[in-house]
N, CA, C and O atoms as CSV, one atom per row, in Angstrom:
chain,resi,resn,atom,element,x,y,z
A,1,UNK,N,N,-5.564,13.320,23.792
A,1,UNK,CA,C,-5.729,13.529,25.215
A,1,UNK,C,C,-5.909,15.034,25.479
A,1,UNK,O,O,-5.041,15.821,25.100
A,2,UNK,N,N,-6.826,15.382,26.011
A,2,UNK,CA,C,-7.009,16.799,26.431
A,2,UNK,C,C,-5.822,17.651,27.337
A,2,UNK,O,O,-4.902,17.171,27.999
A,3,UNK,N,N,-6.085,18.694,27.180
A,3,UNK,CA,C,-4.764,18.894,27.764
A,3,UNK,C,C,-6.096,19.902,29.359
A,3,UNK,O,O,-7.257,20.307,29.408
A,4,UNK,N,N,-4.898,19.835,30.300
A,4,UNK,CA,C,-5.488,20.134,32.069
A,4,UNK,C,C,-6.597,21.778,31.952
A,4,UNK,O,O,-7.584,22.191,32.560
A,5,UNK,N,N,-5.917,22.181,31.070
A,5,UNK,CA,C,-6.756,23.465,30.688
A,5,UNK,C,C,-8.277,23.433,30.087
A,5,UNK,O,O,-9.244,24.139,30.372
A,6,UNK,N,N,-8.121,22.229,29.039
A,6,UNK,CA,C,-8.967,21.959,28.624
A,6,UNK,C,C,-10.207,20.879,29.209
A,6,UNK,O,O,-11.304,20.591,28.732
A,7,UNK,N,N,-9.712,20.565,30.088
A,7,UNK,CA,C,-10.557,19.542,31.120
A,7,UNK,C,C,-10.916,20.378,32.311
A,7,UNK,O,O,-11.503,19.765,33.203
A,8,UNK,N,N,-10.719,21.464,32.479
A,8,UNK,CA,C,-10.817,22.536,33.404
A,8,UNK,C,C,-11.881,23.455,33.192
A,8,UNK,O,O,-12.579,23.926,34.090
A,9,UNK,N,N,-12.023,23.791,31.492
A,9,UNK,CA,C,-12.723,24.650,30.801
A,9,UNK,C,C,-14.365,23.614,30.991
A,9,UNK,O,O,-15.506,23.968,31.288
A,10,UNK,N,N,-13.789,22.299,30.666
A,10,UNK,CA,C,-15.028,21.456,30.432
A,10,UNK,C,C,-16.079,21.140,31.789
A,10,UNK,O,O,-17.295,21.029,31.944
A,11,UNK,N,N,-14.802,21.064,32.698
A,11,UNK,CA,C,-15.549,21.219,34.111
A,11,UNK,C,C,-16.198,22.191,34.539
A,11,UNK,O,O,-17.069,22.078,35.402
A,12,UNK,N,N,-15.778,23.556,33.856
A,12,UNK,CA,C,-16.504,24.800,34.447
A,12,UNK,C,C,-17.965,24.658,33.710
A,12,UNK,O,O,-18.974,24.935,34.358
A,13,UNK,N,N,-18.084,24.130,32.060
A,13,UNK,CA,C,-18.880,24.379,31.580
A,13,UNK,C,C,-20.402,23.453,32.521
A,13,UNK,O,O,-21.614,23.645,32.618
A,14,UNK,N,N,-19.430,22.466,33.028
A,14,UNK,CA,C,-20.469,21.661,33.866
A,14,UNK,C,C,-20.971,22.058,35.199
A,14,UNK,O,O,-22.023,21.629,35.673
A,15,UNK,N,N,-20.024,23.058,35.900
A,15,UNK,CA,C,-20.422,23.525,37.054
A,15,UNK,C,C,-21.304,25.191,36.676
A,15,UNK,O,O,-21.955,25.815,37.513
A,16,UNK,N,N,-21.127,25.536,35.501
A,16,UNK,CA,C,-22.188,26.561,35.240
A,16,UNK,C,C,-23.545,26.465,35.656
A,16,UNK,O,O,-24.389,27.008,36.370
A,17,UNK,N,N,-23.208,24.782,34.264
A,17,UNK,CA,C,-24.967,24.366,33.971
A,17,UNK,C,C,-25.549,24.367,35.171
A,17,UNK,O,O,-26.546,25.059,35.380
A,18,UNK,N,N,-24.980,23.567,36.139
A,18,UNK,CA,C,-25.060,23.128,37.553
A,18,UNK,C,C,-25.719,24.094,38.356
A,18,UNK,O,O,-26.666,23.722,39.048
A,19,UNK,N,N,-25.156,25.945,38.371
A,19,UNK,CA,C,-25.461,26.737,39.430
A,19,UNK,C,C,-26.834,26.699,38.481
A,19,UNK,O,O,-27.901,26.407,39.021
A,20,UNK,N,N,-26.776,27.026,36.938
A,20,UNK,CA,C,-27.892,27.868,36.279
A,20,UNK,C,C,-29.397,26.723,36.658
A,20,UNK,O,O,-30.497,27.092,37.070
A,21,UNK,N,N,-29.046,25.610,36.416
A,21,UNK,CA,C,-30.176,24.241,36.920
A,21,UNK,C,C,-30.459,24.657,38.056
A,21,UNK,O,O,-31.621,25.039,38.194
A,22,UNK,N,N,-29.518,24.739,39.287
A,22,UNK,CA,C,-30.303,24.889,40.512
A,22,UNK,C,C,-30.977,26.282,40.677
A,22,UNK,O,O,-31.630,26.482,41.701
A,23,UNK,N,N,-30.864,27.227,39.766
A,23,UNK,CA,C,-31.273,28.553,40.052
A,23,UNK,C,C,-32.839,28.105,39.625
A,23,UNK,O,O,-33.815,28.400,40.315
A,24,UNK,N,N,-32.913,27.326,38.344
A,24,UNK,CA,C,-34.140,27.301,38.303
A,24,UNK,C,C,-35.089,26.591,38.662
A,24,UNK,O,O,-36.222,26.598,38.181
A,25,UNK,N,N,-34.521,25.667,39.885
A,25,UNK,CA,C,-35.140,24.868,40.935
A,25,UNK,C,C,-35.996,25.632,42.222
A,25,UNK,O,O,-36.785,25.240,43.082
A,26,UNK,N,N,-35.453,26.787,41.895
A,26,UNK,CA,C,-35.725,27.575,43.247
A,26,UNK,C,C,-37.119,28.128,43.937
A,26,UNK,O,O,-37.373,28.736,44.977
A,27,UNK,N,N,-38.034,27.521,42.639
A,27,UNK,CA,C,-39.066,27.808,42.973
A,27,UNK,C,C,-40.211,26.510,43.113
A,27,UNK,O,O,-41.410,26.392,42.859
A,28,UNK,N,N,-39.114,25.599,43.677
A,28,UNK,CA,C,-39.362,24.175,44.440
A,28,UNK,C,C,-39.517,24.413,45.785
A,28,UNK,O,O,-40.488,24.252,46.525
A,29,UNK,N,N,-38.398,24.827,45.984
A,29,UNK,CA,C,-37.520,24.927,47.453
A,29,UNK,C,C,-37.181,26.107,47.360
A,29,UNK,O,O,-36.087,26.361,46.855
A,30,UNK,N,N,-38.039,27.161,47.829
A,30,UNK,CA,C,-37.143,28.687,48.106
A,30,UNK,C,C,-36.205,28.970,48.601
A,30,UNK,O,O,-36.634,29.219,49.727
A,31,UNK,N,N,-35.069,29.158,48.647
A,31,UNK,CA,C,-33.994,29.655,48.845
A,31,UNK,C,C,-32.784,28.248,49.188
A,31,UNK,O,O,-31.605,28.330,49.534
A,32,UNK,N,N,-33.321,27.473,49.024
A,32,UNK,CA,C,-32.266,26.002,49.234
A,32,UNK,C,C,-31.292,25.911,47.698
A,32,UNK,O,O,-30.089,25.748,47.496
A,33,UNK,N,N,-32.260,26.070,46.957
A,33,UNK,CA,C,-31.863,25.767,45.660
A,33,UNK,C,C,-31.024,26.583,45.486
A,33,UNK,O,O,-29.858,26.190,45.500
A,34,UNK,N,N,-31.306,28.010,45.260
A,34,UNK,CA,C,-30.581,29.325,45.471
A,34,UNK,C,C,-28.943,29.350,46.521
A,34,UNK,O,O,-27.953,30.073,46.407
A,35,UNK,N,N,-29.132,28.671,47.114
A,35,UNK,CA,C,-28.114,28.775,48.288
A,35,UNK,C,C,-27.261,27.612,47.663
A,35,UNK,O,O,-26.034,27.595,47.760
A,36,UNK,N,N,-27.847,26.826,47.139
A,36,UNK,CA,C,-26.903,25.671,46.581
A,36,UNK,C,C,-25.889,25.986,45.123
A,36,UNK,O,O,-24.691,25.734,44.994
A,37,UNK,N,N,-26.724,26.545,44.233
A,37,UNK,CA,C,-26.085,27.234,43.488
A,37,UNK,C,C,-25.131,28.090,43.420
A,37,UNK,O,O,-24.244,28.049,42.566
A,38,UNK,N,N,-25.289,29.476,44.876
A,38,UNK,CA,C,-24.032,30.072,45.285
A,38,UNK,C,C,-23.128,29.369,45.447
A,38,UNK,O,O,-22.011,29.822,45.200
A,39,UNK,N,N,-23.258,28.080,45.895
A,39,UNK,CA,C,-22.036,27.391,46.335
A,39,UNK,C,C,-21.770,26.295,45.157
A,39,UNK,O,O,-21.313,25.169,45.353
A,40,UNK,N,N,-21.878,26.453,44.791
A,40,UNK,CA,C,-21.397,25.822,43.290
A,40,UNK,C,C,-20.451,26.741,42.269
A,40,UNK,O,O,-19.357,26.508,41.756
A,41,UNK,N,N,-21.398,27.950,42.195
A,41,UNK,CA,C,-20.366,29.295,41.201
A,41,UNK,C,C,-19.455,29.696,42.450
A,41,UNK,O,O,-18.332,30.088,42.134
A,42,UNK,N,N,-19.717,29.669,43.678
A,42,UNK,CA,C,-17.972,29.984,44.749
A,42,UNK,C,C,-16.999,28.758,44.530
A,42,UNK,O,O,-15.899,29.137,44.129
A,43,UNK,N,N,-17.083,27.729,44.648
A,43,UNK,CA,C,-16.570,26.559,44.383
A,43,UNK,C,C,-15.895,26.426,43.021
A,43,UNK,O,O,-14.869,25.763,42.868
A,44,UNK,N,N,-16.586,27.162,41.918
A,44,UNK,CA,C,-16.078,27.167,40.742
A,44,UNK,C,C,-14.895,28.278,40.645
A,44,UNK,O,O,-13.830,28.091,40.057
A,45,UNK,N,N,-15.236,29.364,41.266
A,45,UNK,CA,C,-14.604,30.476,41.422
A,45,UNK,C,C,-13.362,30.461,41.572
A,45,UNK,O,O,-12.566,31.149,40.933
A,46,UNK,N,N,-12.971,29.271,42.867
A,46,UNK,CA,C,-11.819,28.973,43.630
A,46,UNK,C,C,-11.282,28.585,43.085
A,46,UNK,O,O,-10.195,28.534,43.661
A,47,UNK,N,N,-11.173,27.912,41.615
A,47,UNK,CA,C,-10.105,27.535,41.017
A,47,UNK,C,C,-9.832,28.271,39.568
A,47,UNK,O,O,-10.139,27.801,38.472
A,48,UNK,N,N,-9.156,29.594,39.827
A,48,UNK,CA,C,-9.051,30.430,38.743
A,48,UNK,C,C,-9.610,29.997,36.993
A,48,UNK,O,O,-10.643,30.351,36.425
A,49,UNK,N,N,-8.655,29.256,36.560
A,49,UNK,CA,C,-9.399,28.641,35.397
A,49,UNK,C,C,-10.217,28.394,34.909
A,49,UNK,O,O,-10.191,28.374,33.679
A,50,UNK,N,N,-11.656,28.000,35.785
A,50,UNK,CA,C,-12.649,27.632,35.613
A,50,UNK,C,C,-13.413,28.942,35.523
A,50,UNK,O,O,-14.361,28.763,34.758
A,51,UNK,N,N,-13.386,30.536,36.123
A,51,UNK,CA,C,-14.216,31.461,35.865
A,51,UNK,C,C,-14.331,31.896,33.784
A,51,UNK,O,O,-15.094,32.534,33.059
A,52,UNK,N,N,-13.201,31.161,33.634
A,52,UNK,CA,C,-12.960,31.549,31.925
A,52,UNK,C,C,-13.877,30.506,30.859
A,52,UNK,O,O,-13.654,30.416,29.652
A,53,UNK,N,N,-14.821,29.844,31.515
A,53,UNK,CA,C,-15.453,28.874,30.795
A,53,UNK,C,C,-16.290,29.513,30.168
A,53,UNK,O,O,-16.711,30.608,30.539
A,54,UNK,N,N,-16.707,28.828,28.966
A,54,UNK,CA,C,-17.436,30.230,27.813
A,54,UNK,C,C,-18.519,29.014,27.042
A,54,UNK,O,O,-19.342,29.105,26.131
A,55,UNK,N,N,-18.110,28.021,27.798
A,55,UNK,CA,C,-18.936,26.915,26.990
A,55,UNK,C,C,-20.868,26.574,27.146
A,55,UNK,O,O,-21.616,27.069,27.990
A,56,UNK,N,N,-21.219,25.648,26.099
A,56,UNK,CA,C,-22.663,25.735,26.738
A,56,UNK,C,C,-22.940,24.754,27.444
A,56,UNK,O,O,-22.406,23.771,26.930
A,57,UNK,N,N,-23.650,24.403,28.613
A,57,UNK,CA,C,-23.737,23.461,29.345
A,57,UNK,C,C,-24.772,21.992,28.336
A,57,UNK,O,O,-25.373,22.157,27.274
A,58,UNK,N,N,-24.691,21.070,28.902
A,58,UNK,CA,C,-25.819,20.208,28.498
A,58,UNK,C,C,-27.153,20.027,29.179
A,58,UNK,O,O,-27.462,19.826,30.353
A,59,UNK,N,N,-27.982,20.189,27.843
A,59,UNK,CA,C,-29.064,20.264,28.237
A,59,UNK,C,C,-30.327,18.859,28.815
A,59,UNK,O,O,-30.499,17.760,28.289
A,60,UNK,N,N,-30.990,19.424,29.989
A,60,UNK,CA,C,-31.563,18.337,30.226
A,60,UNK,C,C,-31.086,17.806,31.178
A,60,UNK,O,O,-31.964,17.294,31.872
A,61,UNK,N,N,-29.694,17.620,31.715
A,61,UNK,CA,C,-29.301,17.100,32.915
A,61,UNK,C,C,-29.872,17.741,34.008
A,61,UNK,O,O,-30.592,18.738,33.949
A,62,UNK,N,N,-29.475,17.047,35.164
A,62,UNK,CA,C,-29.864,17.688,36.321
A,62,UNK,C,C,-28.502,18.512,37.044
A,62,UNK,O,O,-27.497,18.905,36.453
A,63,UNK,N,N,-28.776,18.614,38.304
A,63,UNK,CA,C,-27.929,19.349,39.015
A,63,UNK,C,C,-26.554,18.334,39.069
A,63,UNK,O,O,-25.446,18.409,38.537
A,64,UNK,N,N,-27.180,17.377,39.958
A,64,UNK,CA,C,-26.709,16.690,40.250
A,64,UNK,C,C,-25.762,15.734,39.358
A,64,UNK,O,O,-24.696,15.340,39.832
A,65,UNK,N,N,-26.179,15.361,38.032
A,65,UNK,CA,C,-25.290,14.811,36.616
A,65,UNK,C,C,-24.675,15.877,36.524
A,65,UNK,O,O,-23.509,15.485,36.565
A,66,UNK,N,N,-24.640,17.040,36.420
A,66,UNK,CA,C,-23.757,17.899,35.717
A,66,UNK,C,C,-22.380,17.907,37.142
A,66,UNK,O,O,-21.212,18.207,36.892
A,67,UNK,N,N,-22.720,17.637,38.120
A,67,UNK,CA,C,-22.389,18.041,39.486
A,67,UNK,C,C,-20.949,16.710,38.966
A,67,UNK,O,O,-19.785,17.026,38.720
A,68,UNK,N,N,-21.360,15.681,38.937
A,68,UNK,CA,C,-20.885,14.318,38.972
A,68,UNK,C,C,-19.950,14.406,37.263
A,68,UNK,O,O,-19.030,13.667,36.915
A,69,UNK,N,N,-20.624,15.637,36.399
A,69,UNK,CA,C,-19.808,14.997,35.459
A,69,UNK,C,C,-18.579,16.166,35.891
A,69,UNK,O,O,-17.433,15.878,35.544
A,70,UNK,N,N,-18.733,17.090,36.418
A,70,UNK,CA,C,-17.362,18.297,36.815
A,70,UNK,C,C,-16.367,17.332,37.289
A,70,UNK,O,O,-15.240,17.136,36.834
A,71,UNK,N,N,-17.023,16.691,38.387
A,71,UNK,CA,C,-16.488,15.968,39.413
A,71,UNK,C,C,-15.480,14.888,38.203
A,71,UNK,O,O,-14.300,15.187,38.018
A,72,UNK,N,N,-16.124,13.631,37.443
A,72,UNK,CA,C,-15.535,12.934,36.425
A,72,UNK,C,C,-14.498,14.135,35.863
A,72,UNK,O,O,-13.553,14.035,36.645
A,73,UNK,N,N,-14.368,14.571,35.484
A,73,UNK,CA,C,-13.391,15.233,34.661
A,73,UNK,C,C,-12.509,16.028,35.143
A,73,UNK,O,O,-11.539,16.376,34.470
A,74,UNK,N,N,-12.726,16.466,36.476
A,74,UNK,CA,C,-11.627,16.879,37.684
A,74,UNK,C,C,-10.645,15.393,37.570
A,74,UNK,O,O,-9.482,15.355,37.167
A,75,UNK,N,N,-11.418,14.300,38.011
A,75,UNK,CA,C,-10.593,13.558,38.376
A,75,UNK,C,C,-9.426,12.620,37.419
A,75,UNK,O,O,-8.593,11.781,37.762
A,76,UNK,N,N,-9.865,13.297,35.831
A,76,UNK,CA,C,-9.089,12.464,34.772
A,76,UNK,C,C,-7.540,13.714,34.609
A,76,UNK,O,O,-6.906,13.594,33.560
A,77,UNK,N,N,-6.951,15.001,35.812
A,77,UNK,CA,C,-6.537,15.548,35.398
A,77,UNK,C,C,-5.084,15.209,36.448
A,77,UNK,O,O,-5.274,15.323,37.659
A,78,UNK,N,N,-4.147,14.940,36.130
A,78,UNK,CA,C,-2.877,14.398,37.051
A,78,UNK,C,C,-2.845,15.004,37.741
A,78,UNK,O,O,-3.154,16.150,37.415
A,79,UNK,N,N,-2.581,14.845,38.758
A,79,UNK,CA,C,-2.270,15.482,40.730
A,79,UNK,C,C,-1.017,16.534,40.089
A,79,UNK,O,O,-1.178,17.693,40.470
A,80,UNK,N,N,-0.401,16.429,39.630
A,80,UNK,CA,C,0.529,17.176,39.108
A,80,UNK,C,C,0.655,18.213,38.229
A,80,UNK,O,O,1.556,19.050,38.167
A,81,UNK,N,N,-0.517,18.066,37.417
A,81,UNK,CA,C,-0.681,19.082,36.338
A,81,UNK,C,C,-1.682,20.223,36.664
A,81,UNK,O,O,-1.758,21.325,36.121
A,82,UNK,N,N,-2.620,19.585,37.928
A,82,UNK,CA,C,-3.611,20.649,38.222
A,82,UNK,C,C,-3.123,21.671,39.122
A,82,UNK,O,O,-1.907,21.860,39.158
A,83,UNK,N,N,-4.031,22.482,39.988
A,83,UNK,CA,C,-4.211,23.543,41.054
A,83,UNK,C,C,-3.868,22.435,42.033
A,83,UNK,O,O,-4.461,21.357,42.017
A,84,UNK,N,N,-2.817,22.752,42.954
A,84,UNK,CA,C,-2.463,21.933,44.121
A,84,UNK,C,C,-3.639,21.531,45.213
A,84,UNK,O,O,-3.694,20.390,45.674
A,85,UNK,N,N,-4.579,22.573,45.589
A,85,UNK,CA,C,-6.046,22.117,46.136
A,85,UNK,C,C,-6.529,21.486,45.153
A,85,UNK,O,O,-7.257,20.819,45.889
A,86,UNK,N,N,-6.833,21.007,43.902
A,86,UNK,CA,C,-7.470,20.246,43.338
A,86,UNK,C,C,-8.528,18.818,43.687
A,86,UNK,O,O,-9.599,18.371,43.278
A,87,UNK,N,N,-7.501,18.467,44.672
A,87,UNK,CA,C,-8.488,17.257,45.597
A,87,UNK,C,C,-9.386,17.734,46.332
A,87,UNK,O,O,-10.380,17.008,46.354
A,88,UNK,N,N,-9.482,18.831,47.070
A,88,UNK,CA,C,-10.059,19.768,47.927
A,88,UNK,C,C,-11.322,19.982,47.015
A,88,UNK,O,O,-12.458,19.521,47.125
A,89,UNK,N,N,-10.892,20.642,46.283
A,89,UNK,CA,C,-12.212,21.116,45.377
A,89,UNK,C,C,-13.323,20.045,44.833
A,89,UNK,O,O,-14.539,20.218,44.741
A,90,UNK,N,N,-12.669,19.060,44.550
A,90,UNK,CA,C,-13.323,17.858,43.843
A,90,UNK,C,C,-14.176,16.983,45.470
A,90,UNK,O,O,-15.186,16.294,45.330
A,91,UNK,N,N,-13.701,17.148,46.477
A,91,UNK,CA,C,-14.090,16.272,47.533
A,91,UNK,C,C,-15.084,17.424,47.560
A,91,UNK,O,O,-16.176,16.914,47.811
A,92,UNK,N,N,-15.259,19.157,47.374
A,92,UNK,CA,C,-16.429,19.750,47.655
A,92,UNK,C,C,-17.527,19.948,47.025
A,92,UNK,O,O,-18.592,20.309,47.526
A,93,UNK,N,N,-17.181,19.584,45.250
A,93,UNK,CA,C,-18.006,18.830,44.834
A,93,UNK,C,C,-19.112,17.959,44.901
A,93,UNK,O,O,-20.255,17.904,44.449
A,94,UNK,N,N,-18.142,17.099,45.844
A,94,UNK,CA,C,-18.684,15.616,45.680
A,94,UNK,C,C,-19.495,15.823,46.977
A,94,UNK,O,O,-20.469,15.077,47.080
A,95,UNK,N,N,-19.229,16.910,48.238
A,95,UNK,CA,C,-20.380,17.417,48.934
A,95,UNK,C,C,-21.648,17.817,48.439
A,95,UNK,O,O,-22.736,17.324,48.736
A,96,UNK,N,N,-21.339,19.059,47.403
A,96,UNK,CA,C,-22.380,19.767,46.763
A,96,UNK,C,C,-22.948,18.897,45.648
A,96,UNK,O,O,-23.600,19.553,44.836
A,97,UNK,N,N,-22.874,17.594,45.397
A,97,UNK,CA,C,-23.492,16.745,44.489
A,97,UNK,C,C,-24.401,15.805,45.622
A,97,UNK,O,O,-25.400,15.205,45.224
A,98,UNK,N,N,-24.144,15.759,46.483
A,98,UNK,CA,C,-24.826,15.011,47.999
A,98,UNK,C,C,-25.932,15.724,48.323
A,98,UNK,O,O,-27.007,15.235,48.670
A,99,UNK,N,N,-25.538,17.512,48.152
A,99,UNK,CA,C,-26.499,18.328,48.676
A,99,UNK,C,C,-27.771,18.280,47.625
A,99,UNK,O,O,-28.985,18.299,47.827
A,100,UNK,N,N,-27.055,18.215,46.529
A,100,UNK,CA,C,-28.226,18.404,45.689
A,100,UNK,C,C,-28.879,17.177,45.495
A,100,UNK,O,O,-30.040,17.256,45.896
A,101,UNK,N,N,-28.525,15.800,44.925
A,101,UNK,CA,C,-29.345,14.466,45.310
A,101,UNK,C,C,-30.608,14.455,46.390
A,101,UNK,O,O,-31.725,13.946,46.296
A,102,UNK,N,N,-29.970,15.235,47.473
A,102,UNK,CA,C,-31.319,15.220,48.916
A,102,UNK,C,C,-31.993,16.152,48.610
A,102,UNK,O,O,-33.203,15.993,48.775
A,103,UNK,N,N,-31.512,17.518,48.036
A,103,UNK,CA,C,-33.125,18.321,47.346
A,103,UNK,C,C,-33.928,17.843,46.440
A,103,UNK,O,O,-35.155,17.939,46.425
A,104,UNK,N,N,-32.880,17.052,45.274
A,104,UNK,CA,C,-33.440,16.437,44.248
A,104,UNK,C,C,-34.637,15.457,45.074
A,104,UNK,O,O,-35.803,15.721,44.779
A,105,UNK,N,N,-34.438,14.505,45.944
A,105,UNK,CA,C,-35.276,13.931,46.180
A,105,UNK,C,C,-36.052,14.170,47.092
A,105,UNK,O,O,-36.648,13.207,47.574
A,106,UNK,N,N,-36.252,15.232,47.518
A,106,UNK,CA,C,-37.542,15.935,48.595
A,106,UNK,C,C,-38.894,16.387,47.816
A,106,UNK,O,O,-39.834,16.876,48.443
C-alpha cells in the first residue's frame, strides 16, 4: 500500500503532465489553454507536497486523463492522513477536469 506521501508525489506527477499538456494546447485556443494550466500548477501548489514531484508524467494522455487520474489517487488517500483541505482540492480538480473536457471538445 503506498504510503499518503507517495500518492501525493504520484498526483503531482499527474497534475504536472496536466499544466505541461495544456500549455501545449495553447495554440488551439489562445490563452484558454494557458489560463487553464495556471490553474492547475496553482492548484497543485496549494498543497505543499505536491510542488516536490520530480516524476515523469505519462505520455500521450490528455489533459483531462491526467486531470482524472490526480483526482483517482487523491481520493485513495484517508481523510485522515492527508492535508485537511484535501476534499477542497480534489472537488477543484474535478472543476478543472470539467474545464478542460469543454476545451477538449471545442
Amino acid at each position: 500500500m503506498p504510503t499518503t506521501h507517495e500518492l501525493l508525489s504520484l498526483a503531482a506527477t499527474h497534475l504536472a503532465a496536466a499544466a505541461t499538456t495544456a500549455d501545449d494546447h495553447d495554440t488551439r485556443e489562445p490563452g484558454a489553454w494557458a489560463a487553464l494550466a495556471g490553474q492547475i500548477r496553482l492548484t497543485a501548489a496549494g498543497i505543499p507536497t505536491l510542488a516536490t514531484a520530480n516524476h515523469t508524467g505519462l505520455p500521450g494522455a490528455t489533459v483531462n486523463q491526467h486531470l482524472d487520474r490526480a483526482i483517482d489517487v487523491l481520493d485513495h488517500i484517508h481523510p485522515l492522513d492527508g492535508p485537511t483541505d484535501l476534499p477542497l482540492w480534489t472537488w477543484h480538480l474535478a472543476e478543472l477536469a470539467r474545464i478542460a473536457q469543454q476545451l477538449e471538445a471545442a
